[in-house]
Structures are given as C-alpha cells and as structure tokens.
N, C-alpha and C positions, 0 to 999 in steps of 0.2 A: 613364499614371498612376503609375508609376515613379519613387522617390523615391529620395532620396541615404542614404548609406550610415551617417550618421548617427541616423537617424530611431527607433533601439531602446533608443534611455536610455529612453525613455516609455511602451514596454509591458513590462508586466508580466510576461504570459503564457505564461513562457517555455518551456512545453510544448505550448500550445494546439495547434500546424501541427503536432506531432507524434504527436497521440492516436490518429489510425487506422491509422499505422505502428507503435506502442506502447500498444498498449491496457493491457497492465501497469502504466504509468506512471499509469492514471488513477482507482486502487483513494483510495476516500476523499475523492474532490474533490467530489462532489456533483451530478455533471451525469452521468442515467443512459444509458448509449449501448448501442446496439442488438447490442453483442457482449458484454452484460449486466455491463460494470464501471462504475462511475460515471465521469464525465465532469469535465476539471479547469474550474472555472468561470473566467467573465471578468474579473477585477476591474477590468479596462480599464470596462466597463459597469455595474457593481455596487457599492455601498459595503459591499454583506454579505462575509461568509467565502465562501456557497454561493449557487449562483445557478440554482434550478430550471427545468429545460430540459427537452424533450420532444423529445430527441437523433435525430439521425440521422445518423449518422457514415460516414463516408465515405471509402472510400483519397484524398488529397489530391493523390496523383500529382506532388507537386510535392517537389524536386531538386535542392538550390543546392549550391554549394559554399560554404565558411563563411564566406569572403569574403564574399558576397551575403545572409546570415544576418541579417536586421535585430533579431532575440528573443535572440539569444544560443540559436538552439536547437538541437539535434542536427545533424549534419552532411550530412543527406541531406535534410531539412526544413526549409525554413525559409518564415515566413511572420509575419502579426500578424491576429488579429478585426478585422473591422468588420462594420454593422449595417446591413442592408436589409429593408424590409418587415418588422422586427422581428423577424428572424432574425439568426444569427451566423455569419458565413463565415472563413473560412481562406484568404487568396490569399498563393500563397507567393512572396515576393519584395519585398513589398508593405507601403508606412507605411501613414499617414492615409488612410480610405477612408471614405466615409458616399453616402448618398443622390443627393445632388446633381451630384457629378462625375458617379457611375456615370450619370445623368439624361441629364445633359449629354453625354458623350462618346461614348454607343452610339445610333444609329437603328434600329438592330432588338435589340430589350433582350428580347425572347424570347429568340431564337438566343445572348445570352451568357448568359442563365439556364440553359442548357439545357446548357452546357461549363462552369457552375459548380456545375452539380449535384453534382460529388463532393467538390466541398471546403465544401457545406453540411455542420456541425459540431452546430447546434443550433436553437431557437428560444428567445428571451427570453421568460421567463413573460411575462405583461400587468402583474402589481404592478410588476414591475421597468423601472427608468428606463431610456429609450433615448434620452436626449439630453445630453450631454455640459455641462459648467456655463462651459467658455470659449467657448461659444457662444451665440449670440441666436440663441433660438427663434421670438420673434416674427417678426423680420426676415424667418429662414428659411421659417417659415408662411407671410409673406406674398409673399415671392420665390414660394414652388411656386403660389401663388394666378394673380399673375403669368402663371409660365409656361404653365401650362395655357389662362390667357385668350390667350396669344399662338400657342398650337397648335392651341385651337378659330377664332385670327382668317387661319389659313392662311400666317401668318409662316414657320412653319420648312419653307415648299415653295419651290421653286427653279423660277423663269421660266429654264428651260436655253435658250431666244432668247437671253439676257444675257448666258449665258458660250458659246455658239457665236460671238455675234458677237466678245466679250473673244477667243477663239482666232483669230478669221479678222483683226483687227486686227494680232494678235501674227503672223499668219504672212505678212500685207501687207508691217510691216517690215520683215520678214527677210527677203522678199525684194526690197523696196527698197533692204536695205543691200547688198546681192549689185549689184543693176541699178545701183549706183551709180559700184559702181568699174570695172566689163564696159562703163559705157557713156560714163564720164568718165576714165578711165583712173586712176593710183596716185600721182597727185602728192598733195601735201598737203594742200588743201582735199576733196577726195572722201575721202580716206584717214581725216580727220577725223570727215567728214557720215559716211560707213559706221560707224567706231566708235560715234559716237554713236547711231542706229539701232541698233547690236547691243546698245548698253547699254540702251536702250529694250527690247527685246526682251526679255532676259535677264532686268529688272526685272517687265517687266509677266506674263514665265511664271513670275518668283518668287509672285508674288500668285495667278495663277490655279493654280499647283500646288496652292498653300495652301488652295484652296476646298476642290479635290479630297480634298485629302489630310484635311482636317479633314468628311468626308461630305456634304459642304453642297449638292453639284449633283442625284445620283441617289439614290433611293428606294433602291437597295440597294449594299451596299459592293462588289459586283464591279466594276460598274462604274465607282465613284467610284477604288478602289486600280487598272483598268486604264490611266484616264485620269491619274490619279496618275502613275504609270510612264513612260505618254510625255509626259509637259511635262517631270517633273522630270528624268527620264532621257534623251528623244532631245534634247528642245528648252533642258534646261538644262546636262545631261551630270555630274549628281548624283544620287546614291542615296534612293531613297524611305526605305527601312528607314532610313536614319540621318535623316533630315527626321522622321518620325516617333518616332523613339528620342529623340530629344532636345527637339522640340516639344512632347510629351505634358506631358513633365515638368514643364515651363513652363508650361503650363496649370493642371496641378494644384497647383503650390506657385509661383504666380507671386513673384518679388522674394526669395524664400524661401533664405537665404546654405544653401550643400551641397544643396539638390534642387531649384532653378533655373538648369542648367545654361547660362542667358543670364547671370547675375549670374558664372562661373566666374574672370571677368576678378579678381574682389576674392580675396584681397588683391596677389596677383603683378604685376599691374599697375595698377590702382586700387584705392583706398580707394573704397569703394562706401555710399552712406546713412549719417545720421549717427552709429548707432547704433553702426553695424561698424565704421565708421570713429576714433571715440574707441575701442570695447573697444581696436583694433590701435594707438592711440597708447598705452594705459596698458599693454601688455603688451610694448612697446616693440621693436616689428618695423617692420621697416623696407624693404622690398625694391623699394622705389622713392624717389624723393622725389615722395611722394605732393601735397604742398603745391605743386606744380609742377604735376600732370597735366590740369587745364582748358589747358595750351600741350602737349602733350605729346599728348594725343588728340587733335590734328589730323595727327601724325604715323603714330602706333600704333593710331590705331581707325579711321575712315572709308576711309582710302587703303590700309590692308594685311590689313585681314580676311580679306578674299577670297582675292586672287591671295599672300600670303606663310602664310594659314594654310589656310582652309578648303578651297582647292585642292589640296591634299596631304592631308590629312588624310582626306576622303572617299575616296582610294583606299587607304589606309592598313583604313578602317572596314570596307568591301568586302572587302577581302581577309583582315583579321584574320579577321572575320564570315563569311566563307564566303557573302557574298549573291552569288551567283553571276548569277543575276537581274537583278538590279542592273547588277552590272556588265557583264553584255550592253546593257541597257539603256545605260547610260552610254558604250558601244564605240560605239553607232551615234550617238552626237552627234558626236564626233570625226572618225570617218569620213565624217561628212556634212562638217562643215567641211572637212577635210580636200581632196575630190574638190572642193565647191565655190571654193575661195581659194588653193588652190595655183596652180592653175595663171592665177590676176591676180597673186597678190604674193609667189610662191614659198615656199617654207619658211621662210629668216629673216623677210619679209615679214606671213606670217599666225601666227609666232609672237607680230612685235612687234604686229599687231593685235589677240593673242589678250589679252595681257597691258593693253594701254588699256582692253580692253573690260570686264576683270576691274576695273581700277582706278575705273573710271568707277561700273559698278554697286556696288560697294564703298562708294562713298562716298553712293551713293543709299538702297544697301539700311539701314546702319547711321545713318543719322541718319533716315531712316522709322520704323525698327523699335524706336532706343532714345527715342525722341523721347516713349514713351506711358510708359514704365519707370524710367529713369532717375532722372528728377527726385523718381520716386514713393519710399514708404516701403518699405527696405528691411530686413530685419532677420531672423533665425532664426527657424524656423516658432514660432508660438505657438498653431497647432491649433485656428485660430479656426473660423467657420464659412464654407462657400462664398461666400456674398456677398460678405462681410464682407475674405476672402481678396483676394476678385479687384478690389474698389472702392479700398482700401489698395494698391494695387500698379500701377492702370491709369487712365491722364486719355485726354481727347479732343482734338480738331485740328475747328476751325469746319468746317461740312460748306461745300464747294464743289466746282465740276465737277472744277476741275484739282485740288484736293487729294484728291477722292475718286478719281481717274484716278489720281494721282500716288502715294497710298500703297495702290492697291489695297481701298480704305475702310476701312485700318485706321486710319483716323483716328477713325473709332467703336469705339476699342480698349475702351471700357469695354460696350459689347453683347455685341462678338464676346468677350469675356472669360466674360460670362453666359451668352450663348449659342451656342457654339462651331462648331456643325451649322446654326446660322442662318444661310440663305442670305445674301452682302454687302449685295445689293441691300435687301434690309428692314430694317438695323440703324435707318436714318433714322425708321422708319417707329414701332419699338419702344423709340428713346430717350425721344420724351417720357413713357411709360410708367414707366420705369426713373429717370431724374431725378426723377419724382413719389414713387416707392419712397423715392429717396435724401432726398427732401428732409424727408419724414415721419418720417424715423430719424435725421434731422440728420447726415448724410453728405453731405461734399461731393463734388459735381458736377463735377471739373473740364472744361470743356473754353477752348481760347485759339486763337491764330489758328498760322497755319503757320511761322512766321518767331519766333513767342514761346516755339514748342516748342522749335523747333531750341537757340536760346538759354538756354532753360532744361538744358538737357544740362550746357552749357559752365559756366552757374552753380552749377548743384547738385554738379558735380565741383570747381570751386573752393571752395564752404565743405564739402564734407565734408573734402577736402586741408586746409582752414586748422582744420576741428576736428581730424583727425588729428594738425596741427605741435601745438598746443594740450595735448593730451594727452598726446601723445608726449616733450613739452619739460618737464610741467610737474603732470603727473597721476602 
C-alpha cells in the first residue's frame, strides 16, 4: 500500500507522525494525549480548528529518512493520518489509506491491529465527519454490503485442489520441456518445442506466484509467503520482496501517474492516458516521439521487458535490499537450470535458450497484463474512493477456458482488483454481483473479447501520442 513520493502536497498534518516523538510540539492543538499535552488535530478529517479526540498516543516507531517524508515532517518521522474504525492512525511512510484497502489487502486484520497498536494517535469524536467529500459514500456503503455477502457466500476460501493441480501442471511442463530435448536431441524443431514449454511454464508460475503472493491459497500467511518463495524464487528465479514491493502499490493507486509503479513507463517512454498525455504536450516535453509509439511498442514493450530490463534489475533489487533470502531462493533456480541443460546444450546453448524463453514470456506476460490497464483512465490520484479507484483503472477479457488458463483469470481484472485475496477460481462466480453494483451507479462494466483487448493497447497508445502531437504543436 505504499505510495509515490509525491502524495504530500495533500496532507496537511505536518506534525501529526511526529507527536509521540515531540510531545512538546503539541501544546494548544486541541487533541488531549496521554502524556497530558494536547494533541495536533486532523484537518485532513475536520473542517473545525480543533478536533476532539479521546488520544492514545503512542511511540510510532516509525523512521524515514527525508527522502521518504511524504508530510514534510521531521526527519526521523514521517508518516500521514488515516481513518479505521473511526480512529486515526499514523503509518509512517504512508499516503492515502482508509477502510477498504486495509479490508482488502490483510486476511488476518487482527494480527495487523495488534502491530499497529503504537501508531494509534487518536479517536475521532462521533460529531466529527469521517468520510471524505471526493468520495461516494453510497457506492462505498454498498461495496462493504457487497463484500460481506460474498465472505458469508464462502467466496474468499480457496479450493487448494485447484492450485495443486495449477502446480503439478506447471511442473508436467517443465519437465516435458527437459524430456524433449534428452529424448529428441538439440536441433531446431525440439530446441523450439522446449522454449516454448519453458515459456509456458514460466507464464503460468507467473500467475500462480501472484495467488500466492496476493494471500488467496492458505488461511494464513506463512504458508501463502512459503509457497510465494518457491514458484517465484526456485521456479521463476525472481525475488518475492520485489513482486510485492511493487505490486502492492499497483493495487492501491491503480493507473494512478507517480504511485503506480506499472504506469512508470510515462513519460520516458510513453505518453500514457489522455490526460497525461496533453498536460506533457502543453508543457512541451518531449522525450520520445510519442505520436509514433503505437509502432514503437512492439519493439520496447512486449519483446524487451523481461530479458533487457526486469532481468537485471531484480538482482540489482536483491542486492541493493539486502534480501538475502531471496536471493537464495533465486540461486537455486539457476542451479537447477543450470545441472539440468548444460549438459543437452552446453553453456552457449542454454544461454541462447535462456534468452528465447525470456523473450517469448515477455511478450505473453505484457500484453496479459497491460491489456486490463492500459486502455483504461489514467491520470494523477484524485483520492477518490476504493471502488471508484479500482473500476476507473481496470476492464475485463470474456471469460473462457483458454483465456482464463491463458491469463491466469486475470482476465477478471476488475474482481481481482476489488477483491485482491479472492481466490481466482470465484472471480466468475462474484462478477455478476459486481456488474449489478456497477450498473446501479452507472459505471461502466467493461469487459470485450481477447483479441479486442490486445488491440485496444495499440489504439489507446496511438490517440493519446496524436493528443500529445496536438498539444505539444499547438497548445
């Protein structure tokens, strides 16, 4: 839940994270705290001066350097309020936070109350409003109504038959693509059929990492972050810590330019949504020829993500990060390939193997993954509400066997979006539920077929490049 570094023009507060390191600081604000000086109020949640609270303040423990400062606050603090349960918490490091992420993103929400017990700050009196005005209330009333009817319907429990078999499928291939070339030898056609079995592989433990890693298999997180660990680490030979550092954040600010680190592409390489795309034609930057890149992302997006970025980059993260873990984890992929393929197609051999197979799932993973995003509205947070967040930013793909196989069922991007710890297998079962929400609020539904998605990528990047010339030329 981790957001970009932009996110502190909008709170106010700019002492709040720091009141139980500085109790001095807080002589006169009006929020009385248990080391008997008053407490600075929220004007984040208050339209008054003072904001009566029934304080319980707490060392916040929390440590940034000023870099990471999102309040502009002291150096050793930083952090911004947000509201649960009609209380006001302090997480340091931390934008936009309310209700519903926190809902959505933890399965056991005791055990994180109980590590956020020191950075509870306060309680909002009862007169005092706790709902923010750029968001729909309604909507969100009726989202949690929602949820709750799909937690009592047994939705967010996980038939783990479904992802035993999903792993015993993935580990079939793998060693099909092995038997292929041991038992046909290394000319061209086996050399190919193996690549593509590993791209297979490597695709479909993309997906089943992402159950793992998103809570969705086991009742508790040890075992979801164990099994985390070995798909993404032995079976894909990438770091959990970075899949999660960077996925969270995408959940919580989908489409959202500076804390959707999927969107990072704009403006360095694309002009991204139309919005972003005119501001960068009228401020008249130019670091691409953006009116070009619908031909240009078939070069720089599908075929090189993989094996010319995020292949480097992961051990880059690892070792910056000290994930030491990790990068065990990540050793025994290697070494597995390594003992398995050297000795059919020697070192240059399972290098040039290694690199088809990068290339190939390259091109699978990013038109799966941008295919729900892309097209959608992109534009700098505007703090709306959860739903509202994640409906703006996420379309669908017609459910069928091979596109639900094919993209992992993120082709039900707009469930998994709501319900993050929803197991795959029930998104089908909780869209018509969610369409009905949408349709009550006049929100559109999207979903199109599999080949209208793909397409839509390549159009939506050509008019926002011909709004960007537009702009840029002429604004």
């Amino acid at each position: 839940m981790m957001e970009g570094r932009r996110g502190h023009d909008k709170f106010p507060c700019s002492d709040l994270g720091a009141a139980a390191h500085f109790p001095e600081k807080l002589a006169g604000r009006g929020l009385k705290s248990h080391r008997g000086v008053p407490a600075p109020p929220c004007p984040r949640f208050s339209p008054t001066p003072t904001v009566p609270v029934k304080a319980v303040l707490g060392d916040t423990g929390g440590k940034a350097s000023p870099g990471r400062s999102f309040c502009a606050l002291p150096p050793l603090v930083g952090g911004v309020p947000f509201l649960l349960d009609h209380r006001c918490w302090v997480i340091p490091g931390c934008g936009h936070l309310d209700k519903d992420p926190f809902v959505a993103f933890h399965i056991n929400k005791g055990l994180v109350r109980k590590y956020m017990n020191s950075l509870l700050i306060g309680e909002l009196a009862p007169e005092q409003p706790s709902f923010e005005p750029t968001k729909n209330k309604e909507l969100t009333d009726e989202f949690r109504e929602l949820r709750a009817a799909v937690e009592q319907m047994g939705l967010m429990k996980a038939n783990r038959a479904f992802f035993l078999l999903h792993l015993l499928h993935i580990l079939l291939l793998d060693a099909a693509a092995w038997l292929t070339l041991w038992a046909f030898g290394t000319s061209f056609v086996p050399f190919v059929l193996s690549a593509v079995l590993l791209s297979a592989v490597q695709a479909q433990a993309g997906w089943l990492q992402h159950d793992f890693g998103h809570l969705s298999v086991f009742g508790t997180s040890r075992w979801n972050h164990l099994l985390h660990h070995f798909v993404i680490g032995h079976l894909k030979g990438a770091p959990a810590s970075w899949w999660n550092h960077m996925h969270f954040q995408h959940h919580a600010k989908p489409n959202c330019f500076r804390k959707d680190p999927d969107i990072n592409m704009h403006p360095f390489f694309f002009a991204l949504g139309k919005i972003l795309s005119v501001e960068l034609g009228k401020q008249k930057k130019k670091y691409m020829p953006y009116n070009h890149q619908h031909k240009y992302f078939f070069l720089i997006g599908p075929p090189a993500l993989l094996p010319l970025y995020f292949q480097w980059y992961i051990f880059y993260f690892v070792v910056q990060r000290k994930k030491w873990v990790d990068l065990a984890w990540m050793v025994t992929f290697y070494v597995r390939i390594a003992l398995t393929y050297v000795p059919l197609l020697g070192v240059k051999g399972l290098l040039g193997l290694f690199f088809v197979v990068r290339f190939l799932e390259s091109n699978w993973f990013v038109w799966v993954t941008q295919m729900n995003h892309i097209p959608m509205h992109i534009d700098h947070d505007q703090n709306r509400d959860w739903v509202s967040t994640q409906l703006q930013a996420t379309c669908n793909v017609h459910k069928s066997a091979f596109n639900d196989w094919f993209s992992g069922h993120l082709n039900f991007q707009i469930e998994h979006h709501l319900f993050p710890t929803m197991p795959r297998h029930n998104y089908h079962k909780v869209a018509p539920l969610v369409r009905s929400l949408c349709a009550k609020h006049g929100i559109e539904y999207q979903s199109k077929p599999l080949l209208v998605a793909f397409a839509d990528i390549v159009r939506s990047l050509k008019e926002s490049g011909q709004l960007w010339l537009d702009a840029y030329l002429h604004q």
